[in-house]
matplotlib code that plots the C-alpha trace (Angstrom):
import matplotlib.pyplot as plt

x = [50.5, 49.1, 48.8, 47.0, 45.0, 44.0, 43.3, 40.8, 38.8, 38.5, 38.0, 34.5, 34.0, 33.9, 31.5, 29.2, 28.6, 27.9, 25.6, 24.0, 23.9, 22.5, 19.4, 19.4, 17.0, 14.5, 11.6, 10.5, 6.7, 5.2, 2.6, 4.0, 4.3, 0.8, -0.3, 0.9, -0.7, -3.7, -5.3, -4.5, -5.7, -9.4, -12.0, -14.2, -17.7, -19.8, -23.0, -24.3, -28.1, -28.7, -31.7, -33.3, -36.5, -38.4, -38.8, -41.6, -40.5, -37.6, -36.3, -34.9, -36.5, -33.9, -32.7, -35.6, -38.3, -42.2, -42.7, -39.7, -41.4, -44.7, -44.1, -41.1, -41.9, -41.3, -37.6, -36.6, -34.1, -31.7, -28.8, -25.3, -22.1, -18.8, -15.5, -12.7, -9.7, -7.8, -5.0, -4.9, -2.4, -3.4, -4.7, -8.3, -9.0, -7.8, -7.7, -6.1, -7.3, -8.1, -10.3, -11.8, -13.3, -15.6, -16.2, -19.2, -20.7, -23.1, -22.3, -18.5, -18.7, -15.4, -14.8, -11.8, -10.0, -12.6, -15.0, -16.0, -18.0, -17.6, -19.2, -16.3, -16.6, -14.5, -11.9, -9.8, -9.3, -7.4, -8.3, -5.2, -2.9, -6.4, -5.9, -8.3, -8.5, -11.4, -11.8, -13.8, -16.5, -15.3, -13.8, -12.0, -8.2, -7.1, -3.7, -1.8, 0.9, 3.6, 5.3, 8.4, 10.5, 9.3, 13.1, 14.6, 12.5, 14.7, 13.4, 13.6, 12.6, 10.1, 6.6, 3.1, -0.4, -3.0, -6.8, -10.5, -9.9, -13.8, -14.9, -13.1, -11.5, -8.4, -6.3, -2.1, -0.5, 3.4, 6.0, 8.2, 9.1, 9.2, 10.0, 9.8, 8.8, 5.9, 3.4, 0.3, -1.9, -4.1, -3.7, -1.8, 1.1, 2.1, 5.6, 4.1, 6.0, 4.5, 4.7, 3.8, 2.2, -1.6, -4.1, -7.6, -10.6, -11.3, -7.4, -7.6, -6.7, -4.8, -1.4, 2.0, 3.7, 8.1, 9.4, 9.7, 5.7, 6.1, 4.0, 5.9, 2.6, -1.0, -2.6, -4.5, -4.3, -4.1, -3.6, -6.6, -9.8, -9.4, -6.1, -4.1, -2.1, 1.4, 0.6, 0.0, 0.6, 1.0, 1.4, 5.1, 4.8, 6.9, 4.8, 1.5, 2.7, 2.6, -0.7, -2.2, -0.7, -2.2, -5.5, -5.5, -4.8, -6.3, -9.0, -7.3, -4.2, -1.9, 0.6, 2.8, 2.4, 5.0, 2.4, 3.7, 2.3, 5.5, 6.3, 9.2, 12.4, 13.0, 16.1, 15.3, 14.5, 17.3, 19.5, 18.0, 18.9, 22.0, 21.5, 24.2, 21.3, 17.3, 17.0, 14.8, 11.2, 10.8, 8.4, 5.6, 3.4, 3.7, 0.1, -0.1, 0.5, 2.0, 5.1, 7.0, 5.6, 7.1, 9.9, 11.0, 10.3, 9.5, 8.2, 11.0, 12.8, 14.0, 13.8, 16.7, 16.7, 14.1, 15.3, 18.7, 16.9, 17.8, 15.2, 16.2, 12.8, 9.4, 7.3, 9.5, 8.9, 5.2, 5.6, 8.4, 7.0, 3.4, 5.2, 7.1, 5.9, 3.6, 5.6, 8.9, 11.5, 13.0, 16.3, 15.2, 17.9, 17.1, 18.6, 18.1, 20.4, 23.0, 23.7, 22.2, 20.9, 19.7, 15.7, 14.3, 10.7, 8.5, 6.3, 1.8, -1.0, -1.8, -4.5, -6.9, -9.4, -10.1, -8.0, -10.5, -11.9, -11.5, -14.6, -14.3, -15.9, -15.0, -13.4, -13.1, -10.5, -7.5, -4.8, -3.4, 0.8, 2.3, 5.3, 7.6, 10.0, 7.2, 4.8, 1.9, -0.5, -0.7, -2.4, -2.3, -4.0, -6.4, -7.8, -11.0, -9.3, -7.5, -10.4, -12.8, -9.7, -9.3, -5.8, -3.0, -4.2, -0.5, -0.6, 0.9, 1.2, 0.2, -2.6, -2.2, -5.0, -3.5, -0.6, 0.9, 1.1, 4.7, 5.2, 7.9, 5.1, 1.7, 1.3, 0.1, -3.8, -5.5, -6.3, -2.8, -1.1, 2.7, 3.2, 7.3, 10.2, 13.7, 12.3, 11.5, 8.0, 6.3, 4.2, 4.2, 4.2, 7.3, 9.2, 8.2, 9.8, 12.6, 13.5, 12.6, 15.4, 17.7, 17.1, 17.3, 20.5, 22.2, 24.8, 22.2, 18.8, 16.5, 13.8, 12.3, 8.6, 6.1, 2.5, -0.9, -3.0, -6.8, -7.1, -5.3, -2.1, 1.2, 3.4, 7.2, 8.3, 11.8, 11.7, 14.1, 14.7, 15.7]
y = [-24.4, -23.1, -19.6, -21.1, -22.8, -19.8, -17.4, -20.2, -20.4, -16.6, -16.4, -18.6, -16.6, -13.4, -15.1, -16.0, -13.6, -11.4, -14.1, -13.5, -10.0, -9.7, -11.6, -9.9, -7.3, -10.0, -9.9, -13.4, -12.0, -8.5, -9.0, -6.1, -3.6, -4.3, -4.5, -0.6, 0.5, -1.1, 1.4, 4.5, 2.6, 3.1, 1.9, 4.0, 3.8, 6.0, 6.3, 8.3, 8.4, 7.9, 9.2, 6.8, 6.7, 3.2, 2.4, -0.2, -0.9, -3.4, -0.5, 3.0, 5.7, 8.4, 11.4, 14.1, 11.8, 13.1, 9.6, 9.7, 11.6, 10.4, 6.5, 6.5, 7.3, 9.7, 9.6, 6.9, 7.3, 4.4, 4.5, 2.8, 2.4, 2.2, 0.7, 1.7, 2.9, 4.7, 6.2, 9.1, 11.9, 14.2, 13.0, 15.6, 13.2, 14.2, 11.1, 10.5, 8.4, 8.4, 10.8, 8.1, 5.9, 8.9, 10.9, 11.7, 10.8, 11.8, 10.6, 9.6, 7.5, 6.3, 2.9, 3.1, 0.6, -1.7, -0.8, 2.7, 4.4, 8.3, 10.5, 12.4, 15.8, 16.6, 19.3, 18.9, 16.5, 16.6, 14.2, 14.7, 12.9, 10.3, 11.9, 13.2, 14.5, 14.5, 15.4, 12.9, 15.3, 14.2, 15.6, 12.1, 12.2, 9.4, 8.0, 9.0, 7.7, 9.8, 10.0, 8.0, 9.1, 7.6, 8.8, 6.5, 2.9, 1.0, -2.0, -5.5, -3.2, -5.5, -3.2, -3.8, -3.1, -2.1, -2.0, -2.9, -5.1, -6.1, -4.8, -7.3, -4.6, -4.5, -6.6, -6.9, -8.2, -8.0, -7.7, -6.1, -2.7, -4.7, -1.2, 2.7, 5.6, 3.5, 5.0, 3.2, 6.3, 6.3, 9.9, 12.9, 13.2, 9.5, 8.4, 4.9, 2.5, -1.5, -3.6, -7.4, -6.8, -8.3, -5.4, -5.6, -3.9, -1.4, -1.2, 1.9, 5.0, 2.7, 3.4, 1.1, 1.3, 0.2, -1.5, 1.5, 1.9, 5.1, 5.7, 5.8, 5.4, 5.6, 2.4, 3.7, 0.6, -3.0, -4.6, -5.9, -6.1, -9.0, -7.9, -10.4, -11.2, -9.7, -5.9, -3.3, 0.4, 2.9, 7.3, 8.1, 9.4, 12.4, 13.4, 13.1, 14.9, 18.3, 17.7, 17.1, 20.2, 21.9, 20.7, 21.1, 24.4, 25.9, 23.1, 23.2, 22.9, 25.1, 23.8, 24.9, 26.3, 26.2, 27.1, 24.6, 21.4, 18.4, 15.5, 12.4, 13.5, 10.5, 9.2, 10.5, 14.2, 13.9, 13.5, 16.3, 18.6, 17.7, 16.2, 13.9, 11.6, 11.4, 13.4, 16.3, 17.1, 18.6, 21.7, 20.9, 24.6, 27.3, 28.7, 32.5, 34.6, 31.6, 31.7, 30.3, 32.8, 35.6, 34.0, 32.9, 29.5, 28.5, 25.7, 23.1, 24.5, 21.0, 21.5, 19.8, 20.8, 22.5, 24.8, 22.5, 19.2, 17.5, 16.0, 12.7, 11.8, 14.0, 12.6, 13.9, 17.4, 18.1, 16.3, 18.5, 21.5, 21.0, 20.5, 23.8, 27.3, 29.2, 32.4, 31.1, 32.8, 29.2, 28.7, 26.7, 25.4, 24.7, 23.4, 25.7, 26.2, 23.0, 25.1, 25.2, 28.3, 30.3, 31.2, 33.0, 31.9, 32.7, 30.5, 30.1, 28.6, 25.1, 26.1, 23.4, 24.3, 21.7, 22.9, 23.6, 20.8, 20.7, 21.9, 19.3, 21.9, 20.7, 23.9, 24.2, 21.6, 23.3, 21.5, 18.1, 17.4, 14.2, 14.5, 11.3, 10.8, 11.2, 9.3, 11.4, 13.8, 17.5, 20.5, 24.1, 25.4, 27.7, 30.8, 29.5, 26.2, 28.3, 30.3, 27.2, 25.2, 28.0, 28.0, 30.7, 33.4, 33.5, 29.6, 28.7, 24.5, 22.0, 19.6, 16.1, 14.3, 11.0, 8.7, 5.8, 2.4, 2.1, 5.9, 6.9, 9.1, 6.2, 6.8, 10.3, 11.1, 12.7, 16.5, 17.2, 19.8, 20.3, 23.7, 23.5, 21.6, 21.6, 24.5, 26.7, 28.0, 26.2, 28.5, 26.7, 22.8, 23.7, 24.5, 21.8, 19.7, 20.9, 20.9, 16.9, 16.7, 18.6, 15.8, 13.3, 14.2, 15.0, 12.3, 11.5, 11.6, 13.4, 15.2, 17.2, 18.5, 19.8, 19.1, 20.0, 17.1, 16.4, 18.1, 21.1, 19.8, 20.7, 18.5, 17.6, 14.5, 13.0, 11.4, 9.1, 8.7, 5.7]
z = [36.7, 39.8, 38.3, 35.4, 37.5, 39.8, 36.9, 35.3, 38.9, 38.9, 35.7, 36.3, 39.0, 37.3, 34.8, 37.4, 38.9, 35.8, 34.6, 38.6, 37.7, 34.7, 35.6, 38.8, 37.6, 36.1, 38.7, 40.7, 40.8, 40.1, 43.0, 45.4, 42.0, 41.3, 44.7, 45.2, 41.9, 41.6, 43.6, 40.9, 38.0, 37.1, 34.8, 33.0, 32.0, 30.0, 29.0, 25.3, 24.3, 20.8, 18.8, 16.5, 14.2, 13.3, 9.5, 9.3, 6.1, 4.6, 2.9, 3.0, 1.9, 0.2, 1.2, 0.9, 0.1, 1.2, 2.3, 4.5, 7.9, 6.8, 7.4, 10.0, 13.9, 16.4, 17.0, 20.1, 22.3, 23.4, 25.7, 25.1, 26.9, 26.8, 29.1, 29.3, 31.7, 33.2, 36.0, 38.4, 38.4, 41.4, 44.5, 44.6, 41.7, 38.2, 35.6, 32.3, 29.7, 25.9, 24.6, 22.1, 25.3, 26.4, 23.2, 22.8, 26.1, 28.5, 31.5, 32.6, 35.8, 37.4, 39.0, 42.0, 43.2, 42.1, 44.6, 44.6, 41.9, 41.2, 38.2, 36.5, 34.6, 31.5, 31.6, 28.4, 25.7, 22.6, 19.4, 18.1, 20.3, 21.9, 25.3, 28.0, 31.3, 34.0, 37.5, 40.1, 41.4, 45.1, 47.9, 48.7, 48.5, 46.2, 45.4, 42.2, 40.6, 38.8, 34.9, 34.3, 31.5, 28.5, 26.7, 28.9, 28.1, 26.1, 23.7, 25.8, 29.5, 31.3, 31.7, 33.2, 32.2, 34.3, 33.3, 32.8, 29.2, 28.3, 31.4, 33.9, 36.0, 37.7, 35.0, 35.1, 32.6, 31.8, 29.1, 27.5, 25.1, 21.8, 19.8, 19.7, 17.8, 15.9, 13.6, 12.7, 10.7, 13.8, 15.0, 13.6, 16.3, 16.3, 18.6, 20.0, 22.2, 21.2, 23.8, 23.9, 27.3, 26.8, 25.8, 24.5, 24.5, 27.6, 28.2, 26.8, 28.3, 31.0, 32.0, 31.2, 33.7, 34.0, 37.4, 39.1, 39.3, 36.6, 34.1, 30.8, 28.3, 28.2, 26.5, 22.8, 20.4, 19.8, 16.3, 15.2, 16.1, 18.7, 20.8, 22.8, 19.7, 21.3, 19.8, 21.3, 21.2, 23.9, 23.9, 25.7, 28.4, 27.2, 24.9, 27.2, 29.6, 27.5, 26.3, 29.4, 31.0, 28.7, 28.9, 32.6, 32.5, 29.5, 28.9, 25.2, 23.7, 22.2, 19.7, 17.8, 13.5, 11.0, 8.3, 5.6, 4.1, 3.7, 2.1, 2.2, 0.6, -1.3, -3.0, -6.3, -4.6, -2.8, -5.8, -7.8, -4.7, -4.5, -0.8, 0.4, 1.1, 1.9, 4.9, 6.4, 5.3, 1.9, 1.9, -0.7, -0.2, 2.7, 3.4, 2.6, 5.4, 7.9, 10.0, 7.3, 4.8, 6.9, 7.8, 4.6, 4.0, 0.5, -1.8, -2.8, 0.8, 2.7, 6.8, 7.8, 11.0, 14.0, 17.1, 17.3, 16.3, 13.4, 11.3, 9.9, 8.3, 7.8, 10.2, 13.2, 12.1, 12.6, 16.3, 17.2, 15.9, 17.8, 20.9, 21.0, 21.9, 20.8, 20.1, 20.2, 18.1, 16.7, 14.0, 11.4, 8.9, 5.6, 2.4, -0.5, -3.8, -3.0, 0.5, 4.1, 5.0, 8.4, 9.0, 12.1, 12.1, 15.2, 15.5, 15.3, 16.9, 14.6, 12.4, 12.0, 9.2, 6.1, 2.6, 0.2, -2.0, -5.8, -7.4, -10.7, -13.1, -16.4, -18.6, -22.5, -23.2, -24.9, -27.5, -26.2, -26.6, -25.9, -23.7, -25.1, -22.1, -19.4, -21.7, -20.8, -22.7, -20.9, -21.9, -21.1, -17.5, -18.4, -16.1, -15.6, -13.8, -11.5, -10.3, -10.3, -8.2, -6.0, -6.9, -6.4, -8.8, -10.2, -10.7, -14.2, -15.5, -17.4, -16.9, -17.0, -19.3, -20.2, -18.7, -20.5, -18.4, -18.4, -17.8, -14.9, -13.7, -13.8, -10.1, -11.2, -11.8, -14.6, -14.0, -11.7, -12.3, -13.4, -12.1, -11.9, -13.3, -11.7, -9.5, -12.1, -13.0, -15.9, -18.7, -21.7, -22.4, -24.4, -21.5, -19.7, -22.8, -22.5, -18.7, -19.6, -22.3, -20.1, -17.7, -20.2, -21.0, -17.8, -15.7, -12.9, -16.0, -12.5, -12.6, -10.1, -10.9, -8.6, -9.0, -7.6, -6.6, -7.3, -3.8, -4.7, -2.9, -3.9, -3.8, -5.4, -7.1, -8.4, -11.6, -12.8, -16.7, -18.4]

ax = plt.figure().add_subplot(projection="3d")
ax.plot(x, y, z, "-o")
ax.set_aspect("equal")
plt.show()
């Protein structure tokens, strides 16, 4: 009994002190953290003159019209401004922050500690990823703070904001991670860590900081247009920190090309490829002359995985890609043929020009045939499309004039393109017809076509038949 006894008192130990331990961590006041940072976070102000012309008139006059520069005045200038923060990274006064809170401006002036104004010149920023970096023109020596590892922040880690929200300056406010790896369609190479930590307006370009006083994000968004609703987004560290190397030292950056334009393997693609499940990033077009091209990448081609990282879903690719070495001899593995295969692809610069825009000339409309499992009406491409589309000049389909409501395919528009069907070329509606009935009739009734958009986008599509 004794024993029994003895056992239970240590087992209640034990528990306490592992309930003592686990909120051990859980701080009584983040005054000293803040305390030691405050004086490396900044706010930012800038100023950007605007050129305006009065219109006496209730009314605009349109574009081109005589009346236009004979009624409206000289054009008046009128300065605005904007806040915004931000942290320092090198003690002769380099500062990060987002390149939206001072595109555009004149003047960049730098508050310090909440006391001491500085102007700031631009060296580098980079609209792709929102960052920036300037340089206080000062020969003070000012205190940085240093990058965490981003990698490392798990969801439920208690982190702190620093900044100037609506111009208040010198702001903390606490949470925690609430997730990872967010996307939000606010920038090309998106990764965010949200965060329930209080950020609004003018906390961007500030730093989140964990409870060692490291920087593991730079503050970029809030969810809506009046913040403090629990939502907010910050860049990791991680992927920062590349950027912003490159900026300071070439005053640009330097990412990364694949040369190929990719979409979502879906369930449907996936099953037409014989893929043991959606996975990868399923190569829609590879641009002429691109490291893919000469590598060996082709249309339909699935990326499963980059220079020894596996893609699980298409959106990690372009990230991982812009992040690596120009130059770089990388593997690439690819699914091709129901097998995975071995490419050497060394890799570009990103190119960054527009694609070309439809033209929307109208040819001479050929014959119309109804295609009775796809429930749409296609005609023949004709020569004079291609070369008004500024399409590949060996660039055979059928164009889509008409699609049924209930149609497998009624998320399609009129004038794309069927161009292939189960990875082989289509040149006639006929064949096209019958790579449907072969479909139609097979065990898993998939179709896998490839289209070219209204933008002259190629892209691939499962289709399931009923």
């Amino acid at each position: 009994m004794k024993k029994i006894v003895f056992k239970y008192c240590l087992l209640i130990c034990l528990s306490f002190g592992f309930v003592k331990n686990s909120f051990a961590e859980i701080p009584a006041s983040f005054a000293d953290l803040a305390e030691r940072l405050m004086p490396s976070v900044v706010n930012i102000s800038t100023t950007t003159t605007i050129k305006t012309k009065s219109n006496p008139f209730p009314f605009q006059f349109p574009p081109g019209s005589p009346f236009k520069d004979m009624f409206e005045g000289e054009p008046q200038e009128r300065q605005t401004s904007a806040l915004g923060s931000g942290f320092i990274i090198d003690k002769s006064g380099i500062v990060i922050t987002n390149n939206h809170v001072i595109k555009g401006a004149d003047d960049i002036f730098v508050k310090v500690n909440g006391n001491k104004d500085y102007k700031a010149k631009l060296l580098g920023a980079d609209p792709l990823s929102d960052i920036a970096v300037l340089k206080i023109e000062s020969e003070d020596s000012f205190k940085p703070v240093s990058f965490g590892d981003s990698d490392k922040a798990r969801i439920g880690d208690w982190v702190i904001a620093i900044g100037n929200p609506f111009g208040l300056g010198g702001t903390v406010t606490s949470g925690i991670v609430s997730a990872r790896n967010r996307s939000i369609g606010l920038s090309r190479y998106e990764d965010y860590i949200q965060t329930d930590a209080s950020i609004n307006q003018g906390n961007s370009g500030g730093p989140l900081f964990n409870l060692d006083g490291d920087v593991i994000g730079i503050n970029t968004a809030i969810l809506g247009q009046s913040g403090s609703i629990g939502i907010g987004f910050a860049i990791p560290s991680n992927s920062a920190e590349k950027v912003i190397d490159q900026l300071i030292k070439f005053g640009e950056t330097k990412r990364g090309w694949l040369g190929v334009r990719i979409q979502v393997v879906t369930n449907e693609i996936a099953e037409s490829l014989k893929l043991d499940r959606p996975r990868g990033a399923l190569v829609a077009s590879v641009a002429k002359g691109s490291p893919s091209d000469k590598g060996g990448i082709k249309d339909g081609d699935v990326i499963l995985e980059f220079d020894g990282k596996l893609i699980n879903e298409m959106k990690e690719l372009p990230k991982i890609v812009a992040e690596t070495e120009v130059g770089k001899r990388v593997n690439v593995k690819i699914w091709r043929n129901k097998k995975e295969i071995s490419k050497q692809i060394i890799l570009g610069r990103l190119e960054t020009s527009d694609d070309f825009a439809a033209q929307g000339i109208k040819p001479e409309v050929p014959k119309n045939s109804y295609i009775e499992e796809l429930k749409i009406t296609v005609r023949l491409l004709t020569k004079d499309e291609i070369a008004q589309r500024k399409l590949p000049p060996n660039t055979t389909g059928v164009v889509i004039t008409d699609i049924d409501q209930d149609s497998p395919v009624n998320y399609l528009k009129i004038n794309n393109i069927i161009v292939e069907a189960q990875k082989k070329k289509i040149k006639t509606i006929g064949e096209l017809n019958n790579f449907v009935k072969m479909a139609k009739r097979s065990s898993d009734k998939t179709l896998l076509i490839a289209i070219y958009n209204n933008q002259n986008q190629k892209r691939y599509i499962g289709v399931k038949l009923d």
